[in-house]
Backbone atoms as SQL, in Angstrom:
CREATE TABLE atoms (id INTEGER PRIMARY KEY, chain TEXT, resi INTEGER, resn TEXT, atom TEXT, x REAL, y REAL, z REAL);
INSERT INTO atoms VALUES
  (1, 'A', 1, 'UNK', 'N', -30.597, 60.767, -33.555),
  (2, 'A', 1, 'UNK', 'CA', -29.960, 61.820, -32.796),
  (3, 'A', 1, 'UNK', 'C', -30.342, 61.666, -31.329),
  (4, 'A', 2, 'UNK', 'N', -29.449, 61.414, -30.452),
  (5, 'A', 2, 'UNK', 'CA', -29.570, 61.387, -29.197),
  (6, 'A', 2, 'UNK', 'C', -29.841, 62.906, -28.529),
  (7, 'A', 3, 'UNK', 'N', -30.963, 62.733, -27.331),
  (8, 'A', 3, 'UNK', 'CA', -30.877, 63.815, -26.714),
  (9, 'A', 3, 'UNK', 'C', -30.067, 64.072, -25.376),
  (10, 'A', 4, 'UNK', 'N', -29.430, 65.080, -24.634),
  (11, 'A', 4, 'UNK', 'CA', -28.688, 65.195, -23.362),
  (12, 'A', 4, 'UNK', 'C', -28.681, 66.033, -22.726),
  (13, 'A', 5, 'UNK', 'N', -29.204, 65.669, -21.681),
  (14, 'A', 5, 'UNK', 'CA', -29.914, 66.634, -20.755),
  (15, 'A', 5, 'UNK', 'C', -28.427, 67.021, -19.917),
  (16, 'A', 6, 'UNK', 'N', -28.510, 68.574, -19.642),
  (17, 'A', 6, 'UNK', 'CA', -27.532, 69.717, -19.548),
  (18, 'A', 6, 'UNK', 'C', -28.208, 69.584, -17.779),
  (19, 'A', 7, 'UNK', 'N', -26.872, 69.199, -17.004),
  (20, 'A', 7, 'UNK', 'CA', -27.203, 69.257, -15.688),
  (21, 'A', 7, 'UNK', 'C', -25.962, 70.910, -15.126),
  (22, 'A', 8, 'UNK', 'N', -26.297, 71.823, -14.326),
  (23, 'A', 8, 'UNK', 'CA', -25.551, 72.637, -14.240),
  (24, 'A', 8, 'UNK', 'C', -26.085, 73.741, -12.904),
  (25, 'A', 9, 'UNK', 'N', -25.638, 74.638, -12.008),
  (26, 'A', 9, 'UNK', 'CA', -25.437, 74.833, -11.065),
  (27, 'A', 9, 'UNK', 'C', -24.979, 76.405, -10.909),
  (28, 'A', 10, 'UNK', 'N', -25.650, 77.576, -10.410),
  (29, 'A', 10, 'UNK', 'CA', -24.804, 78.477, -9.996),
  (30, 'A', 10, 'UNK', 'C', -25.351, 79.096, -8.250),
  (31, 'A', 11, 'UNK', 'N', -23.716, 79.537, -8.168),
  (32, 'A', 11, 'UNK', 'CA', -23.936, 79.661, -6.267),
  (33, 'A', 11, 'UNK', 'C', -22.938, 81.476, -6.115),
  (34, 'A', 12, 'UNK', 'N', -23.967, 81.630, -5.185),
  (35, 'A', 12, 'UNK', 'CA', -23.389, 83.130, -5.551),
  (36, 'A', 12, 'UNK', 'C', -23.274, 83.762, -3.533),
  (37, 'A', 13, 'UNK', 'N', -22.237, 84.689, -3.523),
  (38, 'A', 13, 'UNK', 'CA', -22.018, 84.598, -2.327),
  (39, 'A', 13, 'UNK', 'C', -21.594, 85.987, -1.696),
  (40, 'A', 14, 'UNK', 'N', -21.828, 86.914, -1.008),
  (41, 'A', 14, 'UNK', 'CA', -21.654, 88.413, -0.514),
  (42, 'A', 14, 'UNK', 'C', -20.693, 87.886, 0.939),
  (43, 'A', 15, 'UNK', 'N', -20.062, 88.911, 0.794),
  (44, 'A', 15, 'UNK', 'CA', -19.040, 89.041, 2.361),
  (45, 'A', 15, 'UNK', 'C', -18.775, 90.614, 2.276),
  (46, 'A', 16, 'UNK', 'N', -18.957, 90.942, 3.735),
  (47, 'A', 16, 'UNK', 'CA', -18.541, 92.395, 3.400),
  (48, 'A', 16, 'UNK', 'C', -17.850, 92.454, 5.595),
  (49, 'A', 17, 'UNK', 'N', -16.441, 93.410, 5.151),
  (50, 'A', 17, 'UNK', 'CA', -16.047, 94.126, 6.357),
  (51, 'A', 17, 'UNK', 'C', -15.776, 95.615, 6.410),
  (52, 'A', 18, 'UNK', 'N', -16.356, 95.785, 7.954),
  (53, 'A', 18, 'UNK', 'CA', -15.883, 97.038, 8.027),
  (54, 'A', 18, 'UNK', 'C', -15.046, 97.361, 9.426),
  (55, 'A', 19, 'UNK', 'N', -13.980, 97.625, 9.422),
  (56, 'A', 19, 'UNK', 'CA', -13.003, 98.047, 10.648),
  (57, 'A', 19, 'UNK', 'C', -13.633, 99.111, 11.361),
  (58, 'A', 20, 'UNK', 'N', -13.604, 98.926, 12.926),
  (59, 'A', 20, 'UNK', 'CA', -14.959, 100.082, 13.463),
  (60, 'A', 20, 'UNK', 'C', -13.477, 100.755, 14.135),
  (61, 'A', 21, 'UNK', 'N', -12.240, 100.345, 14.009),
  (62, 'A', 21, 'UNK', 'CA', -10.853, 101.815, 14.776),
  (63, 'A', 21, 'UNK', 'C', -10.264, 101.913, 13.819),
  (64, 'A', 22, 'UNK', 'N', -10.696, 102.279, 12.200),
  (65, 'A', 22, 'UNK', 'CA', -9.706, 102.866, 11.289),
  (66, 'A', 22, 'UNK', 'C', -8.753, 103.657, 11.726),
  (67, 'A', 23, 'UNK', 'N', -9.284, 104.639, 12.381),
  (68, 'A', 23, 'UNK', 'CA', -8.219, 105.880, 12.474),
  (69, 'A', 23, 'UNK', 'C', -6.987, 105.412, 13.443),
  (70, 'A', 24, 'UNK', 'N', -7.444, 104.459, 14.447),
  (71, 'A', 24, 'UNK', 'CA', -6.237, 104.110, 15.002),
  (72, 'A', 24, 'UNK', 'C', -5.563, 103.054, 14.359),
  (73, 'A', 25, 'UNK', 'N', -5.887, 102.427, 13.111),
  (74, 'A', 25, 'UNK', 'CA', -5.368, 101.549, 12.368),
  (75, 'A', 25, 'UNK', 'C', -4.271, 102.161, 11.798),
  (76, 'A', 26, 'UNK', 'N', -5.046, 103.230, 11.144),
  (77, 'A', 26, 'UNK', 'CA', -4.601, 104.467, 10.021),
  (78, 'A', 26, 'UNK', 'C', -3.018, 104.780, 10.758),
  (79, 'A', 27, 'UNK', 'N', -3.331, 105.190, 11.888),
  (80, 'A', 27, 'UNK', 'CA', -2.360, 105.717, 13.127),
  (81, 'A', 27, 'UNK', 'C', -1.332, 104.846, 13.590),
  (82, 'A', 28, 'UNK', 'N', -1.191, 104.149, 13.134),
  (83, 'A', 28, 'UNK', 'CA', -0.418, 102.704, 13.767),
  (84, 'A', 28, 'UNK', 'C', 0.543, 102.210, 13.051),
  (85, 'A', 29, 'UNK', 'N', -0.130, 102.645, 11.530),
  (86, 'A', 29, 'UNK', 'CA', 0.965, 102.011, 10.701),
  (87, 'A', 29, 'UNK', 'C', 2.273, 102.623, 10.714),
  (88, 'A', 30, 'UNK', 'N', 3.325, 101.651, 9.738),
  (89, 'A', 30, 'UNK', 'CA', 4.562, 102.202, 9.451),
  (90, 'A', 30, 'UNK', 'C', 4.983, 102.595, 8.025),
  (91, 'A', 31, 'UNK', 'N', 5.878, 103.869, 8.055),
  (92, 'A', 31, 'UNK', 'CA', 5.870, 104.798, 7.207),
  (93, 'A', 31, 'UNK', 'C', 5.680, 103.279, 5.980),
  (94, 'A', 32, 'UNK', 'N', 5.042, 104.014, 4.806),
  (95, 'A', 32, 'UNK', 'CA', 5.407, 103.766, 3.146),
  (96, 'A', 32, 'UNK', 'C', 4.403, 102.542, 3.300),
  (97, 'A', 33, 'UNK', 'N', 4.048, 101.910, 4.378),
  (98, 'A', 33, 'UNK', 'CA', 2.771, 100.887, 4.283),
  (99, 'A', 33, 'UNK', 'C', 1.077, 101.277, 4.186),
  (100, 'A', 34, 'UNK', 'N', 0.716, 100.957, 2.550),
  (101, 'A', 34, 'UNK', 'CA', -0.293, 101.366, 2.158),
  (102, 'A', 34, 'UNK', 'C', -1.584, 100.789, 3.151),
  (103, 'A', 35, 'UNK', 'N', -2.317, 101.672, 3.441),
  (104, 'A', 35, 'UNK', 'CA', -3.548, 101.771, 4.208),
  (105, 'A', 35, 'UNK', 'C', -4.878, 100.803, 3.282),
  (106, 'A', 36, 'UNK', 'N', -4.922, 99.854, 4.254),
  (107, 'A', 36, 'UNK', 'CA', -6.234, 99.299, 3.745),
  (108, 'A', 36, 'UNK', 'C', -7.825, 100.382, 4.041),
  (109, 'A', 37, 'UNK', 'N', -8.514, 99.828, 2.679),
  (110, 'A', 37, 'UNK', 'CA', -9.874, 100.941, 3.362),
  (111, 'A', 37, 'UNK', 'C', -10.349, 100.350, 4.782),
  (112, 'A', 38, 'UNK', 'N', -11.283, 101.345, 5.168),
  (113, 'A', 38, 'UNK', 'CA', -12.293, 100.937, 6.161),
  (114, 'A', 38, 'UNK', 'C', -13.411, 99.978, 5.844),
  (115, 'A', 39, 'UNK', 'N', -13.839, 99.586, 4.913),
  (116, 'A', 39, 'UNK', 'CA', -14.665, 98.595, 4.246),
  (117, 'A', 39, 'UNK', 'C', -14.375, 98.067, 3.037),
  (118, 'A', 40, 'UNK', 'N', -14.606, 96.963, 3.157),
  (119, 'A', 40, 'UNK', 'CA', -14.150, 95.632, 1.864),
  (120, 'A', 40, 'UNK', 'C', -14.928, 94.625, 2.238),
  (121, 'A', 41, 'UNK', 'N', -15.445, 94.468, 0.314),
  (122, 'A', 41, 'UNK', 'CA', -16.525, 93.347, 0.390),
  (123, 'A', 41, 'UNK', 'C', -15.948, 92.614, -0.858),
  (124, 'A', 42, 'UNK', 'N', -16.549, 91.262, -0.631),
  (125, 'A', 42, 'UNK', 'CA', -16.214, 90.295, -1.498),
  (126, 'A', 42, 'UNK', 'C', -17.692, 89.873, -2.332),
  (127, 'A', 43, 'UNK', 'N', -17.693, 89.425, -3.205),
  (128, 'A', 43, 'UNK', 'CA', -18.566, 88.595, -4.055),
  (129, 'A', 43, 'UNK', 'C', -17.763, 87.688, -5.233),
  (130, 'A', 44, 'UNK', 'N', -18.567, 86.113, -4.941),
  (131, 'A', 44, 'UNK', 'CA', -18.020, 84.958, -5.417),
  (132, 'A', 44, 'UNK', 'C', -19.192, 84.733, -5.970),
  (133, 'A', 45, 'UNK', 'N', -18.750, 83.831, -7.226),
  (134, 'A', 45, 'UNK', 'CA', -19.732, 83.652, -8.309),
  (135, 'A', 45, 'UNK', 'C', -19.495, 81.914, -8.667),
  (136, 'A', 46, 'UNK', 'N', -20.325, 80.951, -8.963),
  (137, 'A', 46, 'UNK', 'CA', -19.703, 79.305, -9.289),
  (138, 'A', 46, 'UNK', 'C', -20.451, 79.133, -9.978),
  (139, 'A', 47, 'UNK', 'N', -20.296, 78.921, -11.618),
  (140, 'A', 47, 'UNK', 'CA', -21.143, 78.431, -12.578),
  (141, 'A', 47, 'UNK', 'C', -20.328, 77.177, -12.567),
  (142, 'A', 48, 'UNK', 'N', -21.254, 76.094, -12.937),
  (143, 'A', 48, 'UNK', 'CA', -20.699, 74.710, -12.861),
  (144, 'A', 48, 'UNK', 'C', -21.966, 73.984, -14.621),
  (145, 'A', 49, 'UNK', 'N', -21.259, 73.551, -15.577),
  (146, 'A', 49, 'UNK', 'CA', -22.469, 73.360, -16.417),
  (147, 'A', 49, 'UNK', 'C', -21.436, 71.324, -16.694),
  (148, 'A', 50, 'UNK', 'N', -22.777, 70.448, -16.485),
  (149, 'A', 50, 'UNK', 'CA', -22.504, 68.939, -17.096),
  (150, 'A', 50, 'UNK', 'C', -22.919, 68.543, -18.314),
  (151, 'A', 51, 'UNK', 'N', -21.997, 67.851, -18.757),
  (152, 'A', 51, 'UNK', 'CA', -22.771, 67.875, -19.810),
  (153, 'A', 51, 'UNK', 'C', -22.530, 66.350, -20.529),
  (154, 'A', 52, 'UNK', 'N', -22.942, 65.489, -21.330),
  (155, 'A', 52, 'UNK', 'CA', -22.884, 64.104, -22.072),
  (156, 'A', 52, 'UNK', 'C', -23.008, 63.858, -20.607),
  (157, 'A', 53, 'UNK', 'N', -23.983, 62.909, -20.456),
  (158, 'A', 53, 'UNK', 'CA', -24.155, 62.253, -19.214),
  (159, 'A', 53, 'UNK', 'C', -23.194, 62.301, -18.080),
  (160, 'A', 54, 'UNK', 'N', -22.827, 63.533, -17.676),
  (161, 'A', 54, 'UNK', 'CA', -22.190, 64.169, -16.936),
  (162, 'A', 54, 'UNK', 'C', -20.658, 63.768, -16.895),
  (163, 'A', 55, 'UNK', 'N', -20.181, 63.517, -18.024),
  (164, 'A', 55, 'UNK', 'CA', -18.335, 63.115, -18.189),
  (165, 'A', 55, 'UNK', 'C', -17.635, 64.312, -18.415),
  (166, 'A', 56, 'UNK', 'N', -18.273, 65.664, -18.884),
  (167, 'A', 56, 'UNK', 'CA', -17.605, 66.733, -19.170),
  (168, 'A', 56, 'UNK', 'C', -18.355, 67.734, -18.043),
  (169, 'A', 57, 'UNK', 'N', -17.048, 68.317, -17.576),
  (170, 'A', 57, 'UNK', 'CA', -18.075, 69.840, -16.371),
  (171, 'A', 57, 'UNK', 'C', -17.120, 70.329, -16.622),
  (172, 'A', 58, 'UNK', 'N', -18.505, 71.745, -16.976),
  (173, 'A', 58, 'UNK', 'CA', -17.329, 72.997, -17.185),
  (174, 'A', 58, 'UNK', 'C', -17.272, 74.487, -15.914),
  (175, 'A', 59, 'UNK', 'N', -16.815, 74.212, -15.362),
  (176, 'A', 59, 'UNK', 'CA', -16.764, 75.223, -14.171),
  (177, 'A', 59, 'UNK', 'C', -16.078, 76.907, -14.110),
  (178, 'A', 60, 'UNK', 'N', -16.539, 77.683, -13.946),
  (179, 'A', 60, 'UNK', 'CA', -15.865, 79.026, -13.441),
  (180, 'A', 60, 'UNK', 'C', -16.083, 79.475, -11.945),
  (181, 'A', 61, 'UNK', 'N', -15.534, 79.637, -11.181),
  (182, 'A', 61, 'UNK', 'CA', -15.081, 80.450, -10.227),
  (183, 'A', 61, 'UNK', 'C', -14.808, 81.791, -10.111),
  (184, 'A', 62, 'UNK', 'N', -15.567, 82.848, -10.004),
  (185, 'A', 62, 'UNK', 'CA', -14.927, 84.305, -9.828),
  (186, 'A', 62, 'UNK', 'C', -14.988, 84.668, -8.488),
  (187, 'A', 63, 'UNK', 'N', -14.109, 85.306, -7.717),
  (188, 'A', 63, 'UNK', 'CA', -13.911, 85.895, -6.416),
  (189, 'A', 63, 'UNK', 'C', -13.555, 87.651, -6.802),
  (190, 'A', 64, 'UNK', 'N', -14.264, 88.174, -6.655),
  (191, 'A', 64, 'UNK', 'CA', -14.650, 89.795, -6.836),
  (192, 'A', 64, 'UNK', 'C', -14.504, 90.649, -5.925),
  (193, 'A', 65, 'UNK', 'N', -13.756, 91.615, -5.129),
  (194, 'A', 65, 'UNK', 'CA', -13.756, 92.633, -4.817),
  (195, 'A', 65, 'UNK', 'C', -14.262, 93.909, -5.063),
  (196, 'A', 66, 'UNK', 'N', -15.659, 94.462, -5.133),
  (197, 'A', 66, 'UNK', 'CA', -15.864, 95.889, -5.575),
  (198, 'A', 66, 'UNK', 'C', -14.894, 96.853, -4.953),
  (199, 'A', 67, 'UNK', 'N', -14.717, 96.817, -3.953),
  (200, 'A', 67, 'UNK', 'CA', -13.906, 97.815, -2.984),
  (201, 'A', 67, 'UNK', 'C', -12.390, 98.217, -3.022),
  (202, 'A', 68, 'UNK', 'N', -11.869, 96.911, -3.505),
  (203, 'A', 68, 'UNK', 'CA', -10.409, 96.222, -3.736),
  (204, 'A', 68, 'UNK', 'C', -10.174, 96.373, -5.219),
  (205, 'A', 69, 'UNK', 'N', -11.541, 96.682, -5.721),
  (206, 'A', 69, 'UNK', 'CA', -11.348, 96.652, -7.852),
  (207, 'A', 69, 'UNK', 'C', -10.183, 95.623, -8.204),
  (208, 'A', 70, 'UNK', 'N', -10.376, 93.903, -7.258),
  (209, 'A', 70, 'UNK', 'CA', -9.183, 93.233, -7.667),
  (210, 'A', 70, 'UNK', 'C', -10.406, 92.007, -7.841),
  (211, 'A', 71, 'UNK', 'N', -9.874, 91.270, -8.388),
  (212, 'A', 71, 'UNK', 'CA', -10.122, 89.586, -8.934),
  (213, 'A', 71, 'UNK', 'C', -9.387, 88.110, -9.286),
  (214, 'A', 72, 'UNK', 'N', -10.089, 87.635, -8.710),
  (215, 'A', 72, 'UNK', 'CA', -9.671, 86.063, -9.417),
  (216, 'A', 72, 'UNK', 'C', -10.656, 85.247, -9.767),
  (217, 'A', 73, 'UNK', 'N', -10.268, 84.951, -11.294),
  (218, 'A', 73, 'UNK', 'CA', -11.146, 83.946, -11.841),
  (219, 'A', 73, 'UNK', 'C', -10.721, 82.875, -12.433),
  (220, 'A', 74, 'UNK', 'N', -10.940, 81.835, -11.918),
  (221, 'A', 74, 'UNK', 'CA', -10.794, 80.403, -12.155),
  (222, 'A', 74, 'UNK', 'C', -11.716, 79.310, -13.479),
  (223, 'A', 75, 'UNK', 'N', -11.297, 79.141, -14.457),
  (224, 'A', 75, 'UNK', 'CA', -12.052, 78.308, -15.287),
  (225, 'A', 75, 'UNK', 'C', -11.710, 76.853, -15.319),
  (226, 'A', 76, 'UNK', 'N', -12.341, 76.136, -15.608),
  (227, 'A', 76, 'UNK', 'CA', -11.685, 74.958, -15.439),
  (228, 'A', 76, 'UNK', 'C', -12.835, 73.720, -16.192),
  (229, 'A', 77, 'UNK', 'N', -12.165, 73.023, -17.400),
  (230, 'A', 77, 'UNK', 'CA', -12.718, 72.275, -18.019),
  (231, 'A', 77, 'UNK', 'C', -11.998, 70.612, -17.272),
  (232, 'A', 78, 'UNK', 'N', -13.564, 69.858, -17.225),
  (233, 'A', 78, 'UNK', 'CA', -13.250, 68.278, -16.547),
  (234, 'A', 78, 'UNK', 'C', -13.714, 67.138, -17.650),
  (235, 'A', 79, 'UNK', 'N', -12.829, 66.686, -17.894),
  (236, 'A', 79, 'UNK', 'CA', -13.555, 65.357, -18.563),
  (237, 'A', 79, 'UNK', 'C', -13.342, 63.596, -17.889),
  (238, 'A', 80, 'UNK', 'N', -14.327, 62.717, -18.021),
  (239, 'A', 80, 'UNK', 'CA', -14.508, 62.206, -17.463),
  (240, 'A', 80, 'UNK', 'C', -13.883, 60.593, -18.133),
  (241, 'A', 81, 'UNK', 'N', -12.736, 59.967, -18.079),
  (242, 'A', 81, 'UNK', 'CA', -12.576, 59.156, -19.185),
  (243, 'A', 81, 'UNK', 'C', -12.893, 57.570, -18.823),
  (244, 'A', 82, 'UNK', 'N', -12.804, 57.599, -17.845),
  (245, 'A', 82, 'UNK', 'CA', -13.804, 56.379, -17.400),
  (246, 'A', 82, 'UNK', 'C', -14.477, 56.502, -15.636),
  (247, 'A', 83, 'UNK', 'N', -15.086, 55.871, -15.258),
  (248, 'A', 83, 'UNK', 'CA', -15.413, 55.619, -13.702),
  (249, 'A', 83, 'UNK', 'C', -14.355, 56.317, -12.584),
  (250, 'A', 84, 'UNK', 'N', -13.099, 56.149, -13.325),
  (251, 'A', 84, 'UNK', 'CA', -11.406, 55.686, -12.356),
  (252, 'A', 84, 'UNK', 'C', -10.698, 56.591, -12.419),
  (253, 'A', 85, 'UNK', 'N', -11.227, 57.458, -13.748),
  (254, 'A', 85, 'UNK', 'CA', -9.469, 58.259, -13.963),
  (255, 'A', 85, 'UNK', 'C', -10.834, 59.440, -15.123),
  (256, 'A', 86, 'UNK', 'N', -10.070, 60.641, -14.380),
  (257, 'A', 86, 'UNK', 'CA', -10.601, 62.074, -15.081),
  (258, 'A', 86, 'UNK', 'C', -9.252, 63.039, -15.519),
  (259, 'A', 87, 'UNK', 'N', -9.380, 64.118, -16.284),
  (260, 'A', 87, 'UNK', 'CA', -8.456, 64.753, -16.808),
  (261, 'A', 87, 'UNK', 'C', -9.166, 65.940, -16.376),
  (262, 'A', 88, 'UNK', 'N', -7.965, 66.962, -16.095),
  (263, 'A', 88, 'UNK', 'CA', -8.766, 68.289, -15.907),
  (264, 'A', 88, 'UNK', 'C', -7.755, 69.347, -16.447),
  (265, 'A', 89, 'UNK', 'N', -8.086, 70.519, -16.987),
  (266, 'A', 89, 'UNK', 'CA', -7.374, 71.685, -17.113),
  (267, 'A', 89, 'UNK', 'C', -7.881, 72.530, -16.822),
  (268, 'A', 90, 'UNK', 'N', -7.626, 74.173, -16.509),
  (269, 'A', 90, 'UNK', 'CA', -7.857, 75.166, -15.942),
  (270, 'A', 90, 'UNK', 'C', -6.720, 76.513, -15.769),
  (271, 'A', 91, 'UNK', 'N', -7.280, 77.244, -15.162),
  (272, 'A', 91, 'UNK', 'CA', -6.148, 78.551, -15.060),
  (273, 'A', 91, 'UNK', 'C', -6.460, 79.458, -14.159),
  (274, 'A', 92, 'UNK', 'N', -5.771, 80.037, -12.955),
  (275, 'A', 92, 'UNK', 'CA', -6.023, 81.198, -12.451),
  (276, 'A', 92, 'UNK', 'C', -5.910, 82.548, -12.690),
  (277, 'A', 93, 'UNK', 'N', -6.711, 83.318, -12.865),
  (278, 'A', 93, 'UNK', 'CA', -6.229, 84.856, -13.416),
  (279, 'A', 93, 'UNK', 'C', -6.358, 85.625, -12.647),
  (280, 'A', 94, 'UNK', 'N', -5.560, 86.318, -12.346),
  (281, 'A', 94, 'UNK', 'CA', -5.832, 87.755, -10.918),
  (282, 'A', 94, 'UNK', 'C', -5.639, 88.602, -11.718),
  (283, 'A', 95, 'UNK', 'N', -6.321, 90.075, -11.151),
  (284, 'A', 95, 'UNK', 'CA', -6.031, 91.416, -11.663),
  (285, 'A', 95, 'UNK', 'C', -6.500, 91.827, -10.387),
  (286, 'A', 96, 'UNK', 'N', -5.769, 93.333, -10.774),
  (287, 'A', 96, 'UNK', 'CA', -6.575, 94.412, -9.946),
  (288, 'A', 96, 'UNK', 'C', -5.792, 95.802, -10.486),
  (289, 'A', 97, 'UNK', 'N', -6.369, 97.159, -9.702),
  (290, 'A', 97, 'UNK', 'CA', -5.668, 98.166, -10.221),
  (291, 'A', 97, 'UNK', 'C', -4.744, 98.204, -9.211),
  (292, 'A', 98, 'UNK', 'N', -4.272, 97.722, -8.072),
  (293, 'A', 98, 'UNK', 'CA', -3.261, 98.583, -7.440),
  (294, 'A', 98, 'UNK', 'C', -2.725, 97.026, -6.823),
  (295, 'A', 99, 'UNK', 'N', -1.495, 96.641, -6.787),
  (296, 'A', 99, 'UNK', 'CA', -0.699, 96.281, -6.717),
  (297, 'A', 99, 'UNK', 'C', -0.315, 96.209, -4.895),
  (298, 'A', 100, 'UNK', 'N', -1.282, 96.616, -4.238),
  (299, 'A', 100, 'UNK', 'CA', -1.220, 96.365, -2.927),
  (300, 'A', 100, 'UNK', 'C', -2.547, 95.859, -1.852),
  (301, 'A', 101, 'UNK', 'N', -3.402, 95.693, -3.113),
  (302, 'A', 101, 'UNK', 'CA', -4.952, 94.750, -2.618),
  (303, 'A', 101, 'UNK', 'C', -4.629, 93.298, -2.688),
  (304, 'A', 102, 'UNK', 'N', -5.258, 92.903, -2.085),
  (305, 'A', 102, 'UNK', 'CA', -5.770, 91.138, -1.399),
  (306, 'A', 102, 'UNK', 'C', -5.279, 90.420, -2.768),
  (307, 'A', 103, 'UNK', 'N', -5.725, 90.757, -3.860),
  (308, 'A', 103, 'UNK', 'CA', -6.125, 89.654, -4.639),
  (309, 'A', 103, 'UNK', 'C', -4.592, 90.477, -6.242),
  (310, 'A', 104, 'UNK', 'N', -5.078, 91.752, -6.124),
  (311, 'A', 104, 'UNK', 'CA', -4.318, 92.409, -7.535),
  (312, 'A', 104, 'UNK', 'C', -2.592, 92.684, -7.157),
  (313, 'A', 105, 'UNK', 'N', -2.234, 92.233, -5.999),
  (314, 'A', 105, 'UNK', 'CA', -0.943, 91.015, -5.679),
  (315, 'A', 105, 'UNK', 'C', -0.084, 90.559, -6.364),
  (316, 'A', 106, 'UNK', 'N', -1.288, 89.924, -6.555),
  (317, 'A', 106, 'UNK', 'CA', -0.856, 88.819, -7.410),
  (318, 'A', 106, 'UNK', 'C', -0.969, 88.647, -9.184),
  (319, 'A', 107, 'UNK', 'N', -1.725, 89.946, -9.537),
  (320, 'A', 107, 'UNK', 'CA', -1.745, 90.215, -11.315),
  (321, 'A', 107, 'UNK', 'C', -0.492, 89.758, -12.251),
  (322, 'A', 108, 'UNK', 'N', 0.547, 89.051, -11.982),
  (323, 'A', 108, 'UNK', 'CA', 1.213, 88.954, -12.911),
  (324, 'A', 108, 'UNK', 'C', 1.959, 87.376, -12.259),
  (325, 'A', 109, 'UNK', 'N', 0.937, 86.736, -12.026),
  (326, 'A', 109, 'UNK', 'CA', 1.060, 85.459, -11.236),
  (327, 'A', 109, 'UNK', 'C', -0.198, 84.793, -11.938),
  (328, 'A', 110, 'UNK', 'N', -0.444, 84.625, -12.553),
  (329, 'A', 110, 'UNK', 'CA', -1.307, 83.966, -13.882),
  (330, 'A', 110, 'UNK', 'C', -0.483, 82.729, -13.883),
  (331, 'A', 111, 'UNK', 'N', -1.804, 81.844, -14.015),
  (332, 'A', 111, 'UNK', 'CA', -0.766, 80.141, -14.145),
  (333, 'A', 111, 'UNK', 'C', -1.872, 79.549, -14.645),
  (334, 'A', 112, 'UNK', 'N', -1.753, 78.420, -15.372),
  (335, 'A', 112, 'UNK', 'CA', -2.405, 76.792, -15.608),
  (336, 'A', 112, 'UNK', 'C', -2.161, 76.419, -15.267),
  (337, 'A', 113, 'UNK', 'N', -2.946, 74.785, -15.333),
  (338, 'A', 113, 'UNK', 'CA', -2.285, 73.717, -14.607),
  (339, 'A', 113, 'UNK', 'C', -3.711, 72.452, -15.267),
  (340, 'A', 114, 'UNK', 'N', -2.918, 71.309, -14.934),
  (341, 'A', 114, 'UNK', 'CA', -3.342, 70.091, -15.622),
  (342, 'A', 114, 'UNK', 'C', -3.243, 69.283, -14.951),
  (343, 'A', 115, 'UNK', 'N', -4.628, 68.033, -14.200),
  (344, 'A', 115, 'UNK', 'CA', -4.207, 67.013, -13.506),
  (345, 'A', 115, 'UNK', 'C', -5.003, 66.387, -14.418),
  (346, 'A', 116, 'UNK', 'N', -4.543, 64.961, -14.116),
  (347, 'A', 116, 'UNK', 'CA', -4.983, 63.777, -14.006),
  (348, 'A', 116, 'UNK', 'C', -5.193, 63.259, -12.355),
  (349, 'A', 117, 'UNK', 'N', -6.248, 62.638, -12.691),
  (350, 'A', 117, 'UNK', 'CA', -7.084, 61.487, -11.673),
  (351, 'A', 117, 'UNK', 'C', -7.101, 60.431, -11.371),
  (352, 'A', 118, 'UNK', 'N', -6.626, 59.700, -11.089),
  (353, 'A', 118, 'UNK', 'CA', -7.110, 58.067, -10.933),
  (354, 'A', 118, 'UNK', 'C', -7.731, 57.913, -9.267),
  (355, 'A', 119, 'UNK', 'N', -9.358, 57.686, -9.321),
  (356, 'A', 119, 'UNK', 'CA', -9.701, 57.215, -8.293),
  (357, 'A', 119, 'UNK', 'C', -9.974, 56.013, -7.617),
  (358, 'A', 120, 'UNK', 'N', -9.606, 55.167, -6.327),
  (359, 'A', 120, 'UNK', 'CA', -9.273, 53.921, -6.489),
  (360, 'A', 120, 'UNK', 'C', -10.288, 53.782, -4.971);
């Protein structure tokens, strides 16, 4: 029985804004255009795990809004089939509750996708 050492990675990341002339923001707009808050923060998350002498990585991506209660999370499995040429699959998922934040937009815009590699 062979043993295999699990190489793997997480990176974690805060952003935060705050608009210091809301009220003249607030004041500016045009009718029926929803008001962004006065503060919005982000947090991003990157688990990355290798694995069989690093030919398979399995990665997630989350980009988080507390403020925005919106998201996108990215998974994405890599395999490695020789030196030259890798296969990858994955998927983006957005949510959020309101349909006029950064990211919950886009909630019904869910996709996969599949490459191939050849590096030369």
């Amino acid at each position: 029985m062979r043993a295999y050492r699990r190489v793997g990675g997480l990176g974690l990341q805060y952003y935060a804004e705050l608009m210091l002339n809301h009220a003249g923001y607030r004041s500016s707009l045009p009718a029926g255009l929803p008001a962004q808050g006065r503060y919005r923060d982000t947090v991003t998350v990157r688990l990355t795990q290798l694995l069989k002498h690093q030919t398979w990585r399995l990665s997630l991506f989350a980009f988080v809004s507390p403020a925005d209660a919106d998201y996108l999370l990215i998974p994405e499995v890599s395999y490695r089939l020789s030196d030259r040429l890798s296969a990858t699959v994955g998927a983006n998922v957005f949510g959020g509750q309101r349909d006029t934040t950064f990211l919950g937009q886009f909630d019904r815009n869910d996709n996969a996708y599949a490459a191939l590699r050849f590096d030369f």
